[in-house]
Biopython code that builds the backbone (N, CA, C, O; Angstrom):
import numpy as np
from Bio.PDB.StructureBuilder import StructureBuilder

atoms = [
    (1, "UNK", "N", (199.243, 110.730, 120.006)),
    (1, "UNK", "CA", (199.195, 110.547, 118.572)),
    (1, "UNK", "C", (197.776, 110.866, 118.095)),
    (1, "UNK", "O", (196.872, 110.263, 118.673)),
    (2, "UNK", "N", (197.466, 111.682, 117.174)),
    (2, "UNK", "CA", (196.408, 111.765, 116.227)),
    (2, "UNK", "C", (195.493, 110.819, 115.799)),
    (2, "UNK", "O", (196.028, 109.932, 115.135)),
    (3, "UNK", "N", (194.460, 110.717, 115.930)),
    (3, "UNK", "CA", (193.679, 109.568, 114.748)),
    (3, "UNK", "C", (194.124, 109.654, 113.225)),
    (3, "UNK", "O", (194.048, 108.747, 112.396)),
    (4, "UNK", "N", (194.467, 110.573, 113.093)),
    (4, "UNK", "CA", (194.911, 110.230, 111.278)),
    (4, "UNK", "C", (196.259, 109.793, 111.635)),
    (4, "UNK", "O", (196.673, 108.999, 110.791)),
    (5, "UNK", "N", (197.171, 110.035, 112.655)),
    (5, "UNK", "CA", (198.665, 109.354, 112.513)),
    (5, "UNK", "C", (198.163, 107.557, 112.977)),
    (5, "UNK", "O", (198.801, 106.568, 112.616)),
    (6, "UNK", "N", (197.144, 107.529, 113.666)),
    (6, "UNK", "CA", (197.247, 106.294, 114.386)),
    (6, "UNK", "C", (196.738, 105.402, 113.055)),
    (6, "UNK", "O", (197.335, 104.395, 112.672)),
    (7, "UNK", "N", (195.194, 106.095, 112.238)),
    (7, "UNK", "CA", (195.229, 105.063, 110.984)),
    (7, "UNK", "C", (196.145, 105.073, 110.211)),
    (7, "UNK", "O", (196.548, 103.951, 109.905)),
    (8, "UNK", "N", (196.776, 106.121, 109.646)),
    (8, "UNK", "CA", (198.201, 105.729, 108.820)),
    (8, "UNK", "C", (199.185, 104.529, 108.855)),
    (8, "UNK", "O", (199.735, 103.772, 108.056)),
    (9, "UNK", "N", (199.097, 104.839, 110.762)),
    (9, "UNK", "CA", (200.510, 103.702, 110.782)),
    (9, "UNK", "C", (199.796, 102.511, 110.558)),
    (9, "UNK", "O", (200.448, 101.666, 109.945)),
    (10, "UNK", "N", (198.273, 102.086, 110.974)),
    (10, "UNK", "CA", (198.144, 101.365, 111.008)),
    (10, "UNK", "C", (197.790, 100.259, 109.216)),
    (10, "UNK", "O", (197.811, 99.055, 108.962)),
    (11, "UNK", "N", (197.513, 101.497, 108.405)),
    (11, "UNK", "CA", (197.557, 101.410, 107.279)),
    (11, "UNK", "C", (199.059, 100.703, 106.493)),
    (11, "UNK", "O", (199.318, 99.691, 105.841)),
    (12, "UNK", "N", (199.454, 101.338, 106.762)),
    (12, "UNK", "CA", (201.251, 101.547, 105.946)),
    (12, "UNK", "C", (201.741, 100.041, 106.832)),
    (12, "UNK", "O", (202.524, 99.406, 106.127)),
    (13, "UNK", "N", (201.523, 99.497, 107.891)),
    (13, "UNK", "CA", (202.163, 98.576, 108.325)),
    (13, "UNK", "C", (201.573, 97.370, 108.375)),
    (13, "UNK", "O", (202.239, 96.370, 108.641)),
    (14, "UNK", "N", (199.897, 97.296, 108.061)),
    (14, "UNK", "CA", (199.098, 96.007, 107.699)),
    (14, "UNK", "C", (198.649, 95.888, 106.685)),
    (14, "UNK", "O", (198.741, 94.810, 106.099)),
    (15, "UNK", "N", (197.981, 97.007, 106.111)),
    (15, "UNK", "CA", (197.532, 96.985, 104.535)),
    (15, "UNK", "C", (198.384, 98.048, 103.924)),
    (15, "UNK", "O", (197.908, 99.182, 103.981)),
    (16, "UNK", "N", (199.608, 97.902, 103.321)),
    (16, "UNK", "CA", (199.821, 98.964, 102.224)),
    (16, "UNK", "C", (199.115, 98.880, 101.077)),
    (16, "UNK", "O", (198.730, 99.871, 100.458)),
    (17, "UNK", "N", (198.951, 97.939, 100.804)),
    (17, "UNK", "CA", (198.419, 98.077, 99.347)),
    (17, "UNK", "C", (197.158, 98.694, 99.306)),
    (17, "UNK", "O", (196.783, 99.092, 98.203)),
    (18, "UNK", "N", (196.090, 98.931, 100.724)),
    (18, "UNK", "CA", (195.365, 100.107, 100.612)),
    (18, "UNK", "C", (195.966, 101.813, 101.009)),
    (18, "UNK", "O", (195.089, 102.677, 101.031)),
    (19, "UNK", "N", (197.088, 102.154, 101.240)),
    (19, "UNK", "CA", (197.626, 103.276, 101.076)),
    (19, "UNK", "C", (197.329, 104.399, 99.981)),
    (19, "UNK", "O", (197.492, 105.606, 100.158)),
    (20, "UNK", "N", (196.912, 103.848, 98.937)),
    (20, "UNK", "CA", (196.693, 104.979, 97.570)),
    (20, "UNK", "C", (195.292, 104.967, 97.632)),
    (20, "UNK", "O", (194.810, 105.377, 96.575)),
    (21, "UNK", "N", (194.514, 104.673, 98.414)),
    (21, "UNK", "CA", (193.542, 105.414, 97.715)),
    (21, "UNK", "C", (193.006, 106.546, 99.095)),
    (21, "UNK", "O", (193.425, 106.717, 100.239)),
    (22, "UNK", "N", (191.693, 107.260, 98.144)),
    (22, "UNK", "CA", (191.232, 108.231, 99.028)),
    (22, "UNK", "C", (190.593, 107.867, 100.127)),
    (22, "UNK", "O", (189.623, 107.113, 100.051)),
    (23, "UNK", "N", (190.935, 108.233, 101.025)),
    (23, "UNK", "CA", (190.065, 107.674, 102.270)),
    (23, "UNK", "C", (189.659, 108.953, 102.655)),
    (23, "UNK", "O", (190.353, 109.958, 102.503)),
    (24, "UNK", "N", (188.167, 108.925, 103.321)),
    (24, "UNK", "CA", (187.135, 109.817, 104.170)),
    (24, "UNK", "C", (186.874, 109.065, 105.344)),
    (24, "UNK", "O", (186.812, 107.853, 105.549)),
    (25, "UNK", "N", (186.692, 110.389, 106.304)),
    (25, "UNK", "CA", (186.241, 109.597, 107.729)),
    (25, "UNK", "C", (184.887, 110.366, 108.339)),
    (25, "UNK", "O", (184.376, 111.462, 108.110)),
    (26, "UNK", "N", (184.581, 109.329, 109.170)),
    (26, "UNK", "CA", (183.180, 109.288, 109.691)),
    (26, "UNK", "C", (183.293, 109.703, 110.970)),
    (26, "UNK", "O", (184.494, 109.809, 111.216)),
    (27, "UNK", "N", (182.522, 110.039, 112.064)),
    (27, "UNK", "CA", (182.710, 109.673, 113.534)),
    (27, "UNK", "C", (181.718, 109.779, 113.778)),
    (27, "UNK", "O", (180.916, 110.275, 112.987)),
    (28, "UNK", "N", (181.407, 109.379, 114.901)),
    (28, "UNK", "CA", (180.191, 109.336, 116.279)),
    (28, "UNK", "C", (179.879, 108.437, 117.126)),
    (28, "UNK", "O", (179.971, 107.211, 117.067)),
    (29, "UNK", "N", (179.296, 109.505, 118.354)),
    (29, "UNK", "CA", (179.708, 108.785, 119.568)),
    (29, "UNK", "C", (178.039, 107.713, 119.353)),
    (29, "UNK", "O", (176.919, 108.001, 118.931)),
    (30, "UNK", "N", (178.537, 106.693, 119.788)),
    (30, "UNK", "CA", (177.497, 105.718, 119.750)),
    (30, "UNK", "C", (177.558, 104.767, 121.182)),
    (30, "UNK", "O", (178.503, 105.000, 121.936)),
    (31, "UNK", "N", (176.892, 104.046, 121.446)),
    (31, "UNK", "CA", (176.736, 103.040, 122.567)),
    (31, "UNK", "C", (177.397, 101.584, 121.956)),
    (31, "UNK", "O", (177.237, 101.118, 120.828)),
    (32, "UNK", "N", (178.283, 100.967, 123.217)),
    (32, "UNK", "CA", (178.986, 99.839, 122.851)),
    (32, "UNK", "C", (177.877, 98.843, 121.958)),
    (32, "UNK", "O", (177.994, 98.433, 120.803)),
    (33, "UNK", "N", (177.051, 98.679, 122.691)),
    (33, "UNK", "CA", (176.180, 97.541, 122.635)),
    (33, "UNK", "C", (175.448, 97.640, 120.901)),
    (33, "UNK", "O", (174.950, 96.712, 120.263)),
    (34, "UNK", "N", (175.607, 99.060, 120.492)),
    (34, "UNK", "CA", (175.423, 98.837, 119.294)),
    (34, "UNK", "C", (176.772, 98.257, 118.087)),
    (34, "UNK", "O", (176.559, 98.160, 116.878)),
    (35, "UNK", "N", (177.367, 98.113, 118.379)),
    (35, "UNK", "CA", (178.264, 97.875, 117.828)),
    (35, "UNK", "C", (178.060, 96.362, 117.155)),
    (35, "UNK", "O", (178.266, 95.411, 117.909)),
    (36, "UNK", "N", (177.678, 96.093, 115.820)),
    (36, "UNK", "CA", (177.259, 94.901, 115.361)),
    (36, "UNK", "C", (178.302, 93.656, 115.284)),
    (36, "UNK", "O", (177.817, 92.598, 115.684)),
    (37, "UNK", "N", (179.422, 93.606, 114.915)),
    (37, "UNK", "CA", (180.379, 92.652, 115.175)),
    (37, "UNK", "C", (180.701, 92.233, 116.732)),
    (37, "UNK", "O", (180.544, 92.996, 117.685)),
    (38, "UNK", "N", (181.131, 91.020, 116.809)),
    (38, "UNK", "CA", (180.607, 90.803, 118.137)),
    (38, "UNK", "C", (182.326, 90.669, 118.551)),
    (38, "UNK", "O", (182.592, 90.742, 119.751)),
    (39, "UNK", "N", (183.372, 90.493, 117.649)),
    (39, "UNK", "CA", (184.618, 90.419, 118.029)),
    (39, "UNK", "C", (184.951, 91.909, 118.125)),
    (39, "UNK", "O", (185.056, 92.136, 119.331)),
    (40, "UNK", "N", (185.192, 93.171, 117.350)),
    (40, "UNK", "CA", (185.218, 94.416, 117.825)),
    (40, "UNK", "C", (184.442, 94.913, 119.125)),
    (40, "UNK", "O", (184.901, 95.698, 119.955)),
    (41, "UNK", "N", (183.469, 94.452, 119.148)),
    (41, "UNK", "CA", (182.524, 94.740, 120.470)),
    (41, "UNK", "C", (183.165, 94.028, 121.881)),
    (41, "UNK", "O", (182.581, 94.293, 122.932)),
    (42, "UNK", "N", (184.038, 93.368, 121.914)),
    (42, "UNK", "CA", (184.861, 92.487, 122.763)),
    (42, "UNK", "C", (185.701, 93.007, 123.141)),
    (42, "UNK", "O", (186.104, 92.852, 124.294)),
    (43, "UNK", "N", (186.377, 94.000, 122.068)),
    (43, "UNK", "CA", (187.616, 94.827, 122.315)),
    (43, "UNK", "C", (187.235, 96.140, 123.575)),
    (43, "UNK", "O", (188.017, 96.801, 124.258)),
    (44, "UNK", "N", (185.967, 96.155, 123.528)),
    (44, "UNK", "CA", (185.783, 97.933, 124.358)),
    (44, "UNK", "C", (185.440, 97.151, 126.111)),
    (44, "UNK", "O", (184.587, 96.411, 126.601)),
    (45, "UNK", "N", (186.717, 97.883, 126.580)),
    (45, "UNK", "CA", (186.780, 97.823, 128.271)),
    (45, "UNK", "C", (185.015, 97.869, 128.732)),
    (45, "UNK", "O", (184.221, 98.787, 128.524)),
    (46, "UNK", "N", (184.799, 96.706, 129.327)),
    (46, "UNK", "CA", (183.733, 96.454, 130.309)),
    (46, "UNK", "C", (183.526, 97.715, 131.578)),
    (46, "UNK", "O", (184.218, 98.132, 132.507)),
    (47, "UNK", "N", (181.926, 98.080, 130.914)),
    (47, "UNK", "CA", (181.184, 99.381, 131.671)),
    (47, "UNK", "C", (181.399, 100.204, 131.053)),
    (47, "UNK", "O", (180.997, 101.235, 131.594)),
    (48, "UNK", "N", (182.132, 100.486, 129.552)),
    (48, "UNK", "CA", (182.297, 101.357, 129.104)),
    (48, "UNK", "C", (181.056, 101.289, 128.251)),
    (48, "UNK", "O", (180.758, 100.226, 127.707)),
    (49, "UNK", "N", (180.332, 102.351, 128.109)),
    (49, "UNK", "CA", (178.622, 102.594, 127.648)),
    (49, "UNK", "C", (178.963, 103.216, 126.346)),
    (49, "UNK", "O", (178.738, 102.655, 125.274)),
    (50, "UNK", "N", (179.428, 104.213, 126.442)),
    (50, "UNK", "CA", (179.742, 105.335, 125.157)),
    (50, "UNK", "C", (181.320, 105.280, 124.681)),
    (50, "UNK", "O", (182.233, 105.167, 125.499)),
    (51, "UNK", "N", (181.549, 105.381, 123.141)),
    (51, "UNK", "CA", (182.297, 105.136, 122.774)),
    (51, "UNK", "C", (182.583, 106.365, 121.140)),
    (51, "UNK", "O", (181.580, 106.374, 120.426)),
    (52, "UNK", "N", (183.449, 107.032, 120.749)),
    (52, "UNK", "CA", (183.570, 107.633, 120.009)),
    (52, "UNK", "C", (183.989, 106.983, 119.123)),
    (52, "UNK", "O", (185.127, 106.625, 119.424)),
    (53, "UNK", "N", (183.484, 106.349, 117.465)),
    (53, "UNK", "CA", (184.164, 105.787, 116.746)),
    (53, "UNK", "C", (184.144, 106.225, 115.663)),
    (53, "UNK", "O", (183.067, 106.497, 115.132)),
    (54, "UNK", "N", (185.535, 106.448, 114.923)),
    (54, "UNK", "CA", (185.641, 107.188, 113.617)),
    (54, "UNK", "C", (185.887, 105.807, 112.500)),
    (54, "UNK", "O", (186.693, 104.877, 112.536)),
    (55, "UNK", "N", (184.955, 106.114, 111.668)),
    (55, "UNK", "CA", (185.080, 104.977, 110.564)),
    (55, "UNK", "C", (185.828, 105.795, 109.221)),
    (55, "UNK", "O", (185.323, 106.830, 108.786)),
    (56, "UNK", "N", (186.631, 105.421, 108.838)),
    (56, "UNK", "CA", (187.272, 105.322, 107.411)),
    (56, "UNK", "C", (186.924, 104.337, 106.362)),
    (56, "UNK", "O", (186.728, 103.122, 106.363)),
    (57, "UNK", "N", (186.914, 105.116, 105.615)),
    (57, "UNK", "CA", (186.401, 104.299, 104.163)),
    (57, "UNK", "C", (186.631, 104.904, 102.896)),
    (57, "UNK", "O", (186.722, 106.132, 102.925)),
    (58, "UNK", "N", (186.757, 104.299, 101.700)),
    (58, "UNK", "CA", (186.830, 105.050, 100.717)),
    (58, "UNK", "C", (185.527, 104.392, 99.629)),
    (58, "UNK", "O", (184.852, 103.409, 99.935)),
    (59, "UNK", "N", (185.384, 105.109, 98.441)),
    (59, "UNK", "CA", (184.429, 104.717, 97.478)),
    (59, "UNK", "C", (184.972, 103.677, 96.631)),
    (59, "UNK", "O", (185.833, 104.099, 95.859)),
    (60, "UNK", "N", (184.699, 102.351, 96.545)),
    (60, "UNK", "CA", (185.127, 101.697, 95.326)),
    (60, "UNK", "C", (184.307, 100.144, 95.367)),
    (60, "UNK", "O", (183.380, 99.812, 96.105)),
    (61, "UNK", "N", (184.954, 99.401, 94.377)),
    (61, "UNK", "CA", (184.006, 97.874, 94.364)),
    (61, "UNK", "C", (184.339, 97.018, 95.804)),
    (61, "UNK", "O", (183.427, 96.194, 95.880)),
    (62, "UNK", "N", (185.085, 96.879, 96.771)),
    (62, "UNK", "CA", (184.694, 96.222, 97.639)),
    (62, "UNK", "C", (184.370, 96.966, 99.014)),
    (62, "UNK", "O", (184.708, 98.137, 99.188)),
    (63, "UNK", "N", (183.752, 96.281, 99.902)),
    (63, "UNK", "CA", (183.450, 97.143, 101.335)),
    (63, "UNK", "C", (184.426, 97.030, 102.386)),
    (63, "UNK", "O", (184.381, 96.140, 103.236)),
    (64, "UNK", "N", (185.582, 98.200, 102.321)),
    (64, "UNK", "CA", (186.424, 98.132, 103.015)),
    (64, "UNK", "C", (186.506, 99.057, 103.909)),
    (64, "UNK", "O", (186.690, 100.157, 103.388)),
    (65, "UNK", "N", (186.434, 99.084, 105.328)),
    (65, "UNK", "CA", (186.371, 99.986, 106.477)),
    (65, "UNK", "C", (187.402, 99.662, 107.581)),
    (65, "UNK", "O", (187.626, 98.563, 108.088)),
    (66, "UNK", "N", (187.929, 100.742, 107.821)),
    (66, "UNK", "CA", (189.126, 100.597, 109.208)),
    (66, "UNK", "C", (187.934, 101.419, 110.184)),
    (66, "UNK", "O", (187.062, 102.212, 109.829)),
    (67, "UNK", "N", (188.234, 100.951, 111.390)),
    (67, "UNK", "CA", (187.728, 101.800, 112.728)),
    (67, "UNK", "C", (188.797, 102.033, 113.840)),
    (67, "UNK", "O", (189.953, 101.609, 113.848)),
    (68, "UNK", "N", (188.143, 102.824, 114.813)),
    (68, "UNK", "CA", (189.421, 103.521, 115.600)),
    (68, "UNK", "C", (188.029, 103.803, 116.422)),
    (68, "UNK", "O", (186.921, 104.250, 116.127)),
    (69, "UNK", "N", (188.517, 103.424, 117.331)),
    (69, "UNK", "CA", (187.363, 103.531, 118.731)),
    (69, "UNK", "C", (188.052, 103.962, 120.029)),
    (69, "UNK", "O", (189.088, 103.445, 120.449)),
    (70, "UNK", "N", (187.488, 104.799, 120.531)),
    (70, "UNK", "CA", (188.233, 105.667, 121.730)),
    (70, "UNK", "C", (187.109, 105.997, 122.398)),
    (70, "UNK", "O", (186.007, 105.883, 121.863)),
    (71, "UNK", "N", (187.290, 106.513, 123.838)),
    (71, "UNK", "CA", (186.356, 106.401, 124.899)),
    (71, "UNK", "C", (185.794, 107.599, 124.428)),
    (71, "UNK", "O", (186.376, 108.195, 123.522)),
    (72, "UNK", "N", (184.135, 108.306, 125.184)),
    (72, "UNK", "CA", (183.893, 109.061, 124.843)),
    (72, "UNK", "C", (184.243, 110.546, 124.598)),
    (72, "UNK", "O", (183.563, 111.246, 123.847)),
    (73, "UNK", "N", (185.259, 110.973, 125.218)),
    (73, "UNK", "CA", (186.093, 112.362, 125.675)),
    (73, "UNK", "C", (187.217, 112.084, 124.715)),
    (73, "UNK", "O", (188.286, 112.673, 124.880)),
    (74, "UNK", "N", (187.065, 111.255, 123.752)),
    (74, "UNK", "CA", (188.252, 110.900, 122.727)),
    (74, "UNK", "C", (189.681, 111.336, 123.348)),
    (74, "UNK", "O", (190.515, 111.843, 122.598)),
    (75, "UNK", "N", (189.866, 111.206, 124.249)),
    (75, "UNK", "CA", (190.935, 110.792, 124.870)),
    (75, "UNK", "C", (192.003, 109.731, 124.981)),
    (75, "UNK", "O", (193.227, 109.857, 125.023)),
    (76, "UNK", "N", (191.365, 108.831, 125.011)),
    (76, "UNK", "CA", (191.694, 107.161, 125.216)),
    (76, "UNK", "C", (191.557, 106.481, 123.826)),
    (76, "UNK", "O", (190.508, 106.712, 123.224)),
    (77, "UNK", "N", (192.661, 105.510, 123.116)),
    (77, "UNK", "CA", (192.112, 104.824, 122.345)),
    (77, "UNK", "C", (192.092, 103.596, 122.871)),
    (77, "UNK", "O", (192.760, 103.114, 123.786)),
    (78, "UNK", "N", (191.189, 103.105, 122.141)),
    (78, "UNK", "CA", (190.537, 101.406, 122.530)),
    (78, "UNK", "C", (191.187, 100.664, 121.643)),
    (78, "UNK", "O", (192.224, 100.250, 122.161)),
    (79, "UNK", "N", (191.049, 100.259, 120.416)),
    (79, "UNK", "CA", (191.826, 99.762, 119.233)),
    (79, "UNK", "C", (190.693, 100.198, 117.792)),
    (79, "UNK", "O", (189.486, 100.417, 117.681)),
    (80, "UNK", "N", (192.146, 100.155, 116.644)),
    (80, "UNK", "CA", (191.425, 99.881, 115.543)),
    (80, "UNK", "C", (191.558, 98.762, 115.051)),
    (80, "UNK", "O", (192.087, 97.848, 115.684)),
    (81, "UNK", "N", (191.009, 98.596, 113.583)),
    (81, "UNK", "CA", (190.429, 97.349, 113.033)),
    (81, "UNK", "C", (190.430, 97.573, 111.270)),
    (81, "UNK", "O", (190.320, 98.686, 110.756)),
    (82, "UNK", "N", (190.546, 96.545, 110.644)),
    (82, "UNK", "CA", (189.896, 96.771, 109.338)),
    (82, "UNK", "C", (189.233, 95.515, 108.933)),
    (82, "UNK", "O", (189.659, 94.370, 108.783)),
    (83, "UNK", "N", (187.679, 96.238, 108.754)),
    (83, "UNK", "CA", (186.500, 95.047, 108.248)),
    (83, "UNK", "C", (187.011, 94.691, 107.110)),
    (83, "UNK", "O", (187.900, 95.485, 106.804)),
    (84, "UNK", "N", (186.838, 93.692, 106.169)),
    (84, "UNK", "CA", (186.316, 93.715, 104.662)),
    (84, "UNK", "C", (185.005, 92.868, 104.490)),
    (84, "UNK", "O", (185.002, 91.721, 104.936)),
    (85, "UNK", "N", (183.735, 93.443, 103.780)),
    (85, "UNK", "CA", (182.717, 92.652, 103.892)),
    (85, "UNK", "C", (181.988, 92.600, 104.681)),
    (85, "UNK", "O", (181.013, 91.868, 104.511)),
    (86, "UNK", "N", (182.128, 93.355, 105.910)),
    (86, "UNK", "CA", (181.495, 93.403, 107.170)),
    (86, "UNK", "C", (182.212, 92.024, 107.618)),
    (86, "UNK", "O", (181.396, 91.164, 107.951)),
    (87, "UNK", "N", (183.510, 91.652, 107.691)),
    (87, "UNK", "CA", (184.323, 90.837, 108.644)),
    (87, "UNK", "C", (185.397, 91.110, 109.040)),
    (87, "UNK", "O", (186.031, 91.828, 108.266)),
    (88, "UNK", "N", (185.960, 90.800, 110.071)),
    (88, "UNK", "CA", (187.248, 91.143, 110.472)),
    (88, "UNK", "C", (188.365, 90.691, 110.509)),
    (88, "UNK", "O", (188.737, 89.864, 111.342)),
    (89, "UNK", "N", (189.198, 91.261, 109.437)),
    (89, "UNK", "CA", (190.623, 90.865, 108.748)),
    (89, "UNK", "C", (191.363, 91.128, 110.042)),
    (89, "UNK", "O", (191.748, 90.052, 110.500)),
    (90, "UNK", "N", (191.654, 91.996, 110.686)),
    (90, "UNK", "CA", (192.423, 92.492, 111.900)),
    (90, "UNK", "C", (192.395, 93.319, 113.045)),
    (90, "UNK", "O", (191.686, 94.282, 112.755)),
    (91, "UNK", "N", (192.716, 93.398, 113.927)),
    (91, "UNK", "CA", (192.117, 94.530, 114.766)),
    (91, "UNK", "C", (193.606, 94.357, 115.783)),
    (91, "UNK", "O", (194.327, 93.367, 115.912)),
    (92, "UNK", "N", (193.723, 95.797, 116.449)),
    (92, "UNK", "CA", (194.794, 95.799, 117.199)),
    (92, "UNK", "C", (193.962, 96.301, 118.595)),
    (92, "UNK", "O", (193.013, 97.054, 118.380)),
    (93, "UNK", "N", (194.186, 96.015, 119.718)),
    (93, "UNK", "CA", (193.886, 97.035, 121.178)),
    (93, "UNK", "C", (195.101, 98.036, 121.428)),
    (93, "UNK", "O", (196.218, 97.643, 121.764)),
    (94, "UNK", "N", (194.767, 99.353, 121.230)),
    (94, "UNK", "CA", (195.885, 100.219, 121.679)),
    (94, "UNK", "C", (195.728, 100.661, 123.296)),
    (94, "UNK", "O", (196.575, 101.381, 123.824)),
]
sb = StructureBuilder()
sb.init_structure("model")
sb.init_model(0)
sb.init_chain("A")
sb.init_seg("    ")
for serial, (resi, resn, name, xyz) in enumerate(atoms, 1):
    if name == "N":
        sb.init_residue(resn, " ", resi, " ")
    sb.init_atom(name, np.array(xyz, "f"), 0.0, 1.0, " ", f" {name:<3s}", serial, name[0])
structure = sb.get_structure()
């Protein structure tokens, strides 16, 4: 499955009511340990150093971000998530 099929579903089946708007995505490969939330950072398999993570977001009044984190060879997904606020409403391990 795709990263845009995997946020969709994950869109359409936890948050619809963010479905309409525009979303843009981000990526890059970064190191676990940077990863500032300490419950998403929990989710990435132990020894895993590098991690490819594509952030989604759109422009508007609150700070709302889904992530999708996969090993570095974006091969593998790890799980996504959606912050609000810089907190975490949900997160799945795929």
């Amino acid at each position: 499955m795709s990263v845009m099929d995997i946020f969709w579903e994950f869109i359409y089946k936890y948050h619809p009511r963010l479905a309409s708007y525009d979303w843009l995505v981000d990526s890059q490969l970064m190191k676990s340990e940077d990863i500032v939330n300490s419950e998403v950072r929990a989710m990435i398999p132990e020894g895993m150093i590098d991690i490819n993570c594509f952030v989604f977001f759109y422009e508007g009044g609150t700070k709302n971000v889904v992530y999708l984190l996969q090993d570095k060879k974006a091969k593998t997904n790890i799980a996504i998530g959606f912050l609000k606020n810089d907190e975490l409403v949900n997160a799945i391990k795929l």
